[in-house]
MILOZA-713932 format. One record per residue (C-alpha): residue number from 1; x, y, z. Coordinates in steps of 0.02 Angstrom, whole numbers, plus 50000, padded with zeros to 5 digits. Each point is the difference from the previous one (the first is absolute). Layout:
N
{resi = NUM; east = X; north = Y; up = Z}
...
END
This chain:
149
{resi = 1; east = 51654; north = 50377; up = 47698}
{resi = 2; east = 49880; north = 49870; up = 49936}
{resi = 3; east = 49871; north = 50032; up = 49864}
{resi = 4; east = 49799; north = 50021; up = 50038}
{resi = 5; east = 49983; north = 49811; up = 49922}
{resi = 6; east = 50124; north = 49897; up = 50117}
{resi = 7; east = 49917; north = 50105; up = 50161}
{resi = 8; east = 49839; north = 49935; up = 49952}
{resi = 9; east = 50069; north = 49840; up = 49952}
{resi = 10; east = 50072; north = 49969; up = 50186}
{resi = 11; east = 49848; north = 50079; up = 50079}
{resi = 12; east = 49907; north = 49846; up = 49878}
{resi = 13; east = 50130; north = 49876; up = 50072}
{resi = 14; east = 49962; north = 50051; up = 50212}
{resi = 15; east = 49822; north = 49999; up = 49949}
{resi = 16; east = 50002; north = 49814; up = 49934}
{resi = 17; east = 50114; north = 49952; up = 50141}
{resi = 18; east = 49871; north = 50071; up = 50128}
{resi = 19; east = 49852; north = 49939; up = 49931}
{resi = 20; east = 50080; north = 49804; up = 49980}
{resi = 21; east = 50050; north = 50026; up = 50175}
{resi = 22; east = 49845; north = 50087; up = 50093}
{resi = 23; east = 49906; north = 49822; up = 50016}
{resi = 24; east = 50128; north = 49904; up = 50067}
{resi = 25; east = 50047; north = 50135; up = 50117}
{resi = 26; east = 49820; north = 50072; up = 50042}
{resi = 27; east = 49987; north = 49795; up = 50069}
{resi = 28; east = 50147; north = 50018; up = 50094}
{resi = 29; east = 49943; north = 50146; up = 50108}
{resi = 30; east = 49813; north = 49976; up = 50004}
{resi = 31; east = 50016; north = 49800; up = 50010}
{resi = 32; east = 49872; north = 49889; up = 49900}
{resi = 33; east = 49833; north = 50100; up = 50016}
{resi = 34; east = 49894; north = 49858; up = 49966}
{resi = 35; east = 50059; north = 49926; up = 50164}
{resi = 36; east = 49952; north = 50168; up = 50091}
{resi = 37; east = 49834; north = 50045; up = 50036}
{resi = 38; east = 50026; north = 50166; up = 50033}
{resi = 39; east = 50096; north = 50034; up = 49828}
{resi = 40; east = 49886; north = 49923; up = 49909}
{resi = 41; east = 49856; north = 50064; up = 49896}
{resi = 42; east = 49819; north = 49963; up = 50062}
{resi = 43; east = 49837; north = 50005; up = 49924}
{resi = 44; east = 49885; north = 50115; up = 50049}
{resi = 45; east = 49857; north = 49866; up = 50009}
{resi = 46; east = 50120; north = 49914; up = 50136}
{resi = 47; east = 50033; north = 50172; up = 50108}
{resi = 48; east = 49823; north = 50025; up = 49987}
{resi = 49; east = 49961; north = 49819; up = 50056}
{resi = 50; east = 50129; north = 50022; up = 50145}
{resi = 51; east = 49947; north = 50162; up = 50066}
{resi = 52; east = 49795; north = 49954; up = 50000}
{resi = 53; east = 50059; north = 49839; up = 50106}
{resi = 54; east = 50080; north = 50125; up = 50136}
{resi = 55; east = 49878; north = 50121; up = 49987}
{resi = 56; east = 49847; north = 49848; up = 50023}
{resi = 57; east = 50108; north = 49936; up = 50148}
{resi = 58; east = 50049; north = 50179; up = 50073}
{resi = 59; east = 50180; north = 49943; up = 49986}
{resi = 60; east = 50061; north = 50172; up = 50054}
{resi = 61; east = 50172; north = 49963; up = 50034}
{resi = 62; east = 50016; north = 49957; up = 49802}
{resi = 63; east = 49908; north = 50134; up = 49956}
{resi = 64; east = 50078; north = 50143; up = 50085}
{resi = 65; east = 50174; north = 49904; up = 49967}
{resi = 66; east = 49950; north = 49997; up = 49806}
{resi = 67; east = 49959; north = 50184; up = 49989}
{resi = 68; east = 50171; north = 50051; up = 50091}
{resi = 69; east = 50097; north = 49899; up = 49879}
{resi = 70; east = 49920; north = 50072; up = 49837}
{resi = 71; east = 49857; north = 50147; up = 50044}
{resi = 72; east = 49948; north = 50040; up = 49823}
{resi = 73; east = 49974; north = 49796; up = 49952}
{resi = 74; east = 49918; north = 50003; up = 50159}
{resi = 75; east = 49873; north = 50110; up = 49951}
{resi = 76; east = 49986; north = 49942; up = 49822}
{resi = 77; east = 49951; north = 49822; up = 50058}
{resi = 78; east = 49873; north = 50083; up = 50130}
{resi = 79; east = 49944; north = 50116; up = 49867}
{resi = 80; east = 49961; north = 49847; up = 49888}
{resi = 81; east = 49920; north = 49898; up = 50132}
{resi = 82; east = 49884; north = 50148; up = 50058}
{resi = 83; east = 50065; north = 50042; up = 50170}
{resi = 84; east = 49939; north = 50145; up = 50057}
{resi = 85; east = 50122; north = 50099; up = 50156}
{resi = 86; east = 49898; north = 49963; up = 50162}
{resi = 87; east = 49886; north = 50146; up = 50047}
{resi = 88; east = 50112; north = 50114; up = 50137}
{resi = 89; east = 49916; north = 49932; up = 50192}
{resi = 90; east = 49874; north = 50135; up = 50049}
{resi = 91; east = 50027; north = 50067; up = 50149}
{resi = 92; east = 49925; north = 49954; up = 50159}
{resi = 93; east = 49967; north = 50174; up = 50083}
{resi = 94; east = 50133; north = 50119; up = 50088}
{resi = 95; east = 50095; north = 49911; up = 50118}
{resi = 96; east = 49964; north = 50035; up = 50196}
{resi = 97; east = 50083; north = 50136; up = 50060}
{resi = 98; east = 50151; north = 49962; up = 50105}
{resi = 99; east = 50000; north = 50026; up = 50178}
{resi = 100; east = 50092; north = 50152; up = 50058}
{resi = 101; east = 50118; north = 50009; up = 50190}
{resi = 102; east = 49961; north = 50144; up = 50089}
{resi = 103; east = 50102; north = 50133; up = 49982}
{resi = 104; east = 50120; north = 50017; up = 50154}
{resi = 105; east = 50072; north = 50149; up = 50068}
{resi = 106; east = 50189; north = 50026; up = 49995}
{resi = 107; east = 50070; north = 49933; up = 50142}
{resi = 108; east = 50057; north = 50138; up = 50134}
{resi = 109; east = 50196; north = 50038; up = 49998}
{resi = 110; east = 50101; north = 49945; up = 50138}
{resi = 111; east = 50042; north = 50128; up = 50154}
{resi = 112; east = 50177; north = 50067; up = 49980}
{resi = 113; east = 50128; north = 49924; up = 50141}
{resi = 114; east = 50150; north = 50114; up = 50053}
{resi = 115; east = 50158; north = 49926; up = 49932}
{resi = 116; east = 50105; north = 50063; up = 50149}
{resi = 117; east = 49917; north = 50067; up = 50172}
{resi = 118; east = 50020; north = 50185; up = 50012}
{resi = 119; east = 50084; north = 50011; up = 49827}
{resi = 120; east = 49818; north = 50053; up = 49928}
{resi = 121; east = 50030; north = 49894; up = 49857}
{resi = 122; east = 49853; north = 49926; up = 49918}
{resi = 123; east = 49996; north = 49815; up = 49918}
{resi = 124; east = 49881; north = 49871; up = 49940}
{resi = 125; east = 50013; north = 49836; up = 50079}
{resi = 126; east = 50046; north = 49878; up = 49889}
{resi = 127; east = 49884; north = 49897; up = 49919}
{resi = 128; east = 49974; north = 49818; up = 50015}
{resi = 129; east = 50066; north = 49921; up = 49827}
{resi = 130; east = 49972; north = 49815; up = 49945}
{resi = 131; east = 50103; north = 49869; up = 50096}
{resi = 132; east = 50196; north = 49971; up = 49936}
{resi = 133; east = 50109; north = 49859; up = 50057}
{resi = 134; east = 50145; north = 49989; up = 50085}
{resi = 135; east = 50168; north = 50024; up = 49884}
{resi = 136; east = 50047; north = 49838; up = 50086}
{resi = 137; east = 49849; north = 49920; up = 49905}
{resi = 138; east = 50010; north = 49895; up = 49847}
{resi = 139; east = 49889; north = 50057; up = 49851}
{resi = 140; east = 49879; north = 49874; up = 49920}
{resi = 141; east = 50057; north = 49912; up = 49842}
{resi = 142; east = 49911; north = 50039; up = 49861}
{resi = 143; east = 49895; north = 49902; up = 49886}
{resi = 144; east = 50076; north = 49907; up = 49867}
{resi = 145; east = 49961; north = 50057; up = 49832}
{resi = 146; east = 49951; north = 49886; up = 49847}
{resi = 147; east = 50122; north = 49978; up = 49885}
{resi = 148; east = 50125; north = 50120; up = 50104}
{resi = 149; east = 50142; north = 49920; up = 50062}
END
């Protein structure tokens, strides 16, 4: 079994190893973030700049894009810049009431038809359905779906 001192002496020799390695790998996976924009640091004073541009211009596509990628920066910046939530719309009145159909009565139920004379059987003639076609008839092809082959 090893001894207290050559346990902390490996755990020592992984940490060193790590930390000499963590740069050179962290650039491998996250690529050079000075060349990306989006991994890099930026000043406040240049968010601030950026966002008072699109809110000057009413660039709401940036705007509502901006505060979907990162809500609470979002609100920071407009916190900073003094943008207040717009006031809720006030209503305009109740809307007109819709018209209403009359109410119908139930239509009457069909008169009973003997099924077979003198057998004193009573039936209910059938009822027209909607139109079928032929078995003979070919069905319509269906649409073709995107992407479905």
């Amino acid at each position: 079994m090893p001894k207290q001192h050559e346990l902390l002496q490996l755990q020592d020799a992984i940490t060193q190893e790590v930390n000499g390695d963590a740069a050179a790998i962290a650039e491998q996976v996250f690529g050079k973030t000075a060349e990306q924009p989006d991994m890099a640091s930026v000043p406040n004073e240049r968010l601030d700049a950026i966002y008072r541009r699109a809110f000057q211009t009413g660039d709401r596509k940036f705007l509502q894009a901006e505060a979907q990628r990162d809500p609470r920066q979002f609100m920071q910046v407009a916190k900073r810049l003094g943008v207040q939530k717009a006031p809720p719309a006030s209503p305009q009145g109740p809307l007109p009431a819709a018209p209403q159909a009359p109410i119908l009565p139930a239509p009457p139920a069909p008169a009973p038809v003997p099924l077979l004379p003198g057998a004193g059987a009573v039936g209910v003639p059938p009822v027209a359905g909607p139109p079928s076609l032929p078995p003979s008839a070919p069905a319509a092809p269906l649409p073709a779906l995107p992407g479905v082959i």
